[in-house]
LOKE-567841 format. One record per residue: residue in one letter; residue number from 0; chain; x, y, z of N, C-alpha, C in turn. Coordinates in nm, 2 decimals. Layout:
# residues N
<"A",NUM,"A",<X,Y,Z>,<X,Y,Z>,<X,Y,Z>>
...
# end
This chain:
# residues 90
<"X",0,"A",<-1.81,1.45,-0.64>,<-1.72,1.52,-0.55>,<-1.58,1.54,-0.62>>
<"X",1,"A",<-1.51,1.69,-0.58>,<-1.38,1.69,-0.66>,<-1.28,1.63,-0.58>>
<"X",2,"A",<-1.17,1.60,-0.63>,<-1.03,1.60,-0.54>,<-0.98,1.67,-0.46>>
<"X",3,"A",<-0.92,1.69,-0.39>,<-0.84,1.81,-0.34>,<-0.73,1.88,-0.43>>
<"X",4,"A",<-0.75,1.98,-0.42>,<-0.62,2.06,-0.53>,<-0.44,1.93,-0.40>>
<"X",5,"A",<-0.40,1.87,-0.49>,<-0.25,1.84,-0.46>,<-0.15,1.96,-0.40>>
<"X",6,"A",<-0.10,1.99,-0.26>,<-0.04,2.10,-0.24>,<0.10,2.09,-0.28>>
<"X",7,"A",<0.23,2.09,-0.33>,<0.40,2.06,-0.43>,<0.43,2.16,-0.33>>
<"X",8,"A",<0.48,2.27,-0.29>,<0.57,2.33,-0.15>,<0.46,2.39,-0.03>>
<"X",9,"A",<0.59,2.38,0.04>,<0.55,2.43,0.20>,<0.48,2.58,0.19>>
<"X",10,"A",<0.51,2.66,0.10>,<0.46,2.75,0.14>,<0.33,2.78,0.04>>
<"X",11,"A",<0.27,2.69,0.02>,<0.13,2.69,0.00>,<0.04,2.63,0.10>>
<"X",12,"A",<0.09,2.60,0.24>,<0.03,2.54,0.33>,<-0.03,2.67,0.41>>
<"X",13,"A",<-0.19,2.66,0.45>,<-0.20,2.74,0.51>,<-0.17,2.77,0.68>>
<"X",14,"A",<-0.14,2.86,0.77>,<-0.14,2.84,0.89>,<-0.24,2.79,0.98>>
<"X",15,"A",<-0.18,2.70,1.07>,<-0.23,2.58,1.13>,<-0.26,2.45,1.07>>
<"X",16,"A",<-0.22,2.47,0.97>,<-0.16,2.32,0.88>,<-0.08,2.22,0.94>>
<"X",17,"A",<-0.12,2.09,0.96>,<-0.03,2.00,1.04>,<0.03,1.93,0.93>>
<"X",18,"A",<0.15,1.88,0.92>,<0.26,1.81,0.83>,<0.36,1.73,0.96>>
<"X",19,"A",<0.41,1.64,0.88>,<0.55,1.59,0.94>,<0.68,1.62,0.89>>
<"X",20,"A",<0.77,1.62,0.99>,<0.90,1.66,0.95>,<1.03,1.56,0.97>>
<"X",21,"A",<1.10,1.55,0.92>,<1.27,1.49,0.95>,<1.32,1.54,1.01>>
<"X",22,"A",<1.37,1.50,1.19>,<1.46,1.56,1.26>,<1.61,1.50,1.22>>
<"X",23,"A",<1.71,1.53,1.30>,<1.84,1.46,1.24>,<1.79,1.29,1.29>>
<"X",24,"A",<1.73,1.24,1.39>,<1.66,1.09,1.40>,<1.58,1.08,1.38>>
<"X",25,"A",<1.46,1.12,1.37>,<1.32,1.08,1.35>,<1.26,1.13,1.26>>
<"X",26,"A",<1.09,1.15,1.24>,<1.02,1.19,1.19>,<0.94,1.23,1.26>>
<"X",27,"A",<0.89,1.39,1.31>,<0.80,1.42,1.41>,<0.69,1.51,1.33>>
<"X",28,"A",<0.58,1.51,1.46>,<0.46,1.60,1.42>,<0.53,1.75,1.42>>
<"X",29,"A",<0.47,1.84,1.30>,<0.50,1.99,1.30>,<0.33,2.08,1.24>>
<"X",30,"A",<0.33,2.17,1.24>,<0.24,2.28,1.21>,<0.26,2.40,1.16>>
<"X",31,"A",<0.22,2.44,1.07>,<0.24,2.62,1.04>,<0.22,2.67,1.13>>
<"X",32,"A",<0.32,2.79,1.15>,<0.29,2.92,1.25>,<0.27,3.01,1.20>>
<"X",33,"A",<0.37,3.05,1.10>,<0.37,3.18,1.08>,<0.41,3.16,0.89>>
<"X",34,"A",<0.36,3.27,0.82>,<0.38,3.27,0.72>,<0.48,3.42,0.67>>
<"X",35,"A",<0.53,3.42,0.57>,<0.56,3.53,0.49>,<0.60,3.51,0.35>>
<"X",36,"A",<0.66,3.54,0.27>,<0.68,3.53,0.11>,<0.81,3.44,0.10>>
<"X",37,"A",<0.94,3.46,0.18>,<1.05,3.40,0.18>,<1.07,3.25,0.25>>
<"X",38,"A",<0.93,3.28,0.38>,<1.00,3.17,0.47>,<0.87,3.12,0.53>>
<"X",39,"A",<0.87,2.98,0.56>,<0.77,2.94,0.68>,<0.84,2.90,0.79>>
<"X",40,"A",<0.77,2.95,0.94>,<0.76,2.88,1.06>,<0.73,2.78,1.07>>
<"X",41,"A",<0.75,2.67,1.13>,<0.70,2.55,1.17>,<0.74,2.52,1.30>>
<"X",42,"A",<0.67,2.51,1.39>,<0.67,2.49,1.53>,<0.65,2.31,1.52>>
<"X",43,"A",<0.79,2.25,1.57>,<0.80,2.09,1.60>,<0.83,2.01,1.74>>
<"X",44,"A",<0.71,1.93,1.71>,<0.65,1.84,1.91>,<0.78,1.78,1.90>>
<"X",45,"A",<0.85,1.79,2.03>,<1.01,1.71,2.04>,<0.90,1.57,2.13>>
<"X",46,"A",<0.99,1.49,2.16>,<0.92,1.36,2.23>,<0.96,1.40,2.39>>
<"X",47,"A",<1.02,1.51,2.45>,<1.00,1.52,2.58>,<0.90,1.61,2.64>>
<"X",48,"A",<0.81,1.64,2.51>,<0.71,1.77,2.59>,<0.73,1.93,2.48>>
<"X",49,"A",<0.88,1.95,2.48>,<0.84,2.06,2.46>,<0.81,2.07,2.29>>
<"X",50,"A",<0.83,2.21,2.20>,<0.80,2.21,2.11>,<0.94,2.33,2.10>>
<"X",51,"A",<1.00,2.30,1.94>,<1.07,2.40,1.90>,<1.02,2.45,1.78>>
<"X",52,"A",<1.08,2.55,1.74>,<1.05,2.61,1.56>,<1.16,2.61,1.50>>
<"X",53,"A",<1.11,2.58,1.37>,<1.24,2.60,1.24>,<1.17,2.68,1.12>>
<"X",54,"A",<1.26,2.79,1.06>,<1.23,2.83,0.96>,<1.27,2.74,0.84>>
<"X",55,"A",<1.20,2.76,0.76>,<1.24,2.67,0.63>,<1.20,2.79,0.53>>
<"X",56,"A",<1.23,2.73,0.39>,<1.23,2.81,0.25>,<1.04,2.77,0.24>>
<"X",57,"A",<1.02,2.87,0.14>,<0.86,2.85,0.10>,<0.84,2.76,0.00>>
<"X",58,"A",<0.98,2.73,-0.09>,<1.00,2.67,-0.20>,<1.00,2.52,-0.17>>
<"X",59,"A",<1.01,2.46,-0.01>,<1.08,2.36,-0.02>,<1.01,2.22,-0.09>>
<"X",60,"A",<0.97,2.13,-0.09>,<0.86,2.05,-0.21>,<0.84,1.94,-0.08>>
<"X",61,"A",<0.72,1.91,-0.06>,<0.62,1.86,0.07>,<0.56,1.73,-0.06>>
<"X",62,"A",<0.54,1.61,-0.03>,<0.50,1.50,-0.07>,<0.38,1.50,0.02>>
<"X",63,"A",<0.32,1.40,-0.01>,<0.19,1.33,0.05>,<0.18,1.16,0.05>>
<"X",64,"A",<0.16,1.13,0.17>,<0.13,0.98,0.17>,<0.01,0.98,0.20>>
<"X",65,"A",<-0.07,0.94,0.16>,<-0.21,0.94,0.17>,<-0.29,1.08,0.15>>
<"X",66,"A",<-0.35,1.12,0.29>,<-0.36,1.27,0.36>,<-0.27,1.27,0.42>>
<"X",67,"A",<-0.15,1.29,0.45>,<-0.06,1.28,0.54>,<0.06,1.38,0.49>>
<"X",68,"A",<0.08,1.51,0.46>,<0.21,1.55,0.43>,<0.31,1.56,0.49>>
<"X",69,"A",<0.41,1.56,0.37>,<0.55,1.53,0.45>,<0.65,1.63,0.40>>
<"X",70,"A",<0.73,1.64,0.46>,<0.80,1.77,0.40>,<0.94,1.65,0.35>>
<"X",71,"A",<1.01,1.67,0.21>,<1.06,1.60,0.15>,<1.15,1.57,0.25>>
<"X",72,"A",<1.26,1.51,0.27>,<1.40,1.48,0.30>,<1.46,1.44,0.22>>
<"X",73,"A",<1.61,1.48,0.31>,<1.73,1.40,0.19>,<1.76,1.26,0.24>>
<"X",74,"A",<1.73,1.18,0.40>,<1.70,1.06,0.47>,<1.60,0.95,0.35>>
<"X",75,"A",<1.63,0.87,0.33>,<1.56,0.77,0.23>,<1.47,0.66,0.31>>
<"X",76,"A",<1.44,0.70,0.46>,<1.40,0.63,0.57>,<1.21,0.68,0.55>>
<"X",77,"A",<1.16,0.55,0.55>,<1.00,0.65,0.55>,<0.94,0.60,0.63>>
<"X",78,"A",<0.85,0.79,0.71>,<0.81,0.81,0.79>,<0.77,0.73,0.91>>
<"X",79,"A",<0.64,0.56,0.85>,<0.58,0.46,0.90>,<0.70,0.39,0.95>>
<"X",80,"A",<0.84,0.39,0.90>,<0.94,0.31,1.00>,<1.03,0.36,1.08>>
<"X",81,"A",<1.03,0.48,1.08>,<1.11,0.57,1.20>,<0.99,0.68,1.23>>
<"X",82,"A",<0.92,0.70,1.33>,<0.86,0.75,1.37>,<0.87,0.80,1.48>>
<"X",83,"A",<0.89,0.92,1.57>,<0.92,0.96,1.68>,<0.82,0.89,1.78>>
<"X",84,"A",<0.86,0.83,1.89>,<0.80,0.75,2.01>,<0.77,0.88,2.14>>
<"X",85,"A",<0.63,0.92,2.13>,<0.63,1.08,2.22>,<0.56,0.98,2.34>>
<"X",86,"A",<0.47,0.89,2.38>,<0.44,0.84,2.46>,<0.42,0.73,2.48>>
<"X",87,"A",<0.50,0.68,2.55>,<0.48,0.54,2.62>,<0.38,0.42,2.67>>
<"X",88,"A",<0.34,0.51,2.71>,<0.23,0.46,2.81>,<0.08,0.47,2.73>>
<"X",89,"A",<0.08,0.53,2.62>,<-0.05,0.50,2.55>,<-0.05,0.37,2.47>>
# end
């Protein structure tokens, strides 16, 4: 069995691709929406329900912890220790 091709920016993710992101506090779940040549959508789960989008550059460079991508930050905090808390009660 081969490896997986290693994906180095966001805009080689296809849509409906799940990744995490760095909010100004946390680290939350995001997804491709929408694609184009300049920019990606990513629609991001907030912890009270709803969901917002941010555009970002296609260039921007996405890491991997395991299977798990992450979209880089300039925060030196990782992921497994600040993690957004969406439910309580589970």
């Amino acid at each position: 069995m081969e490896p997986a091709e290693t994906i180095k920016t966001l805009g080689q993710f296809p849509v409906g691709c799940r990744l995490l992101v760095r909010s100004k506090k946390d680290w939350r779940f995001a997804v491709v929406v929408r694609r184009t040549e300049e920019f990606i959508s990513i629609s991001v789960a907030s912890p009270n329900g709803y969901n917002y989008r941010l555009r970002k550059a296609a260039e921007l460079e996405v890491s991997g912890d395991g299977p798990i991508p992450c979209l880089v930050s300039k925060e030196n905090d990782l992921w497994r220790e600040n993690f957004s808390n969406y439910d309580t009660r589970w």
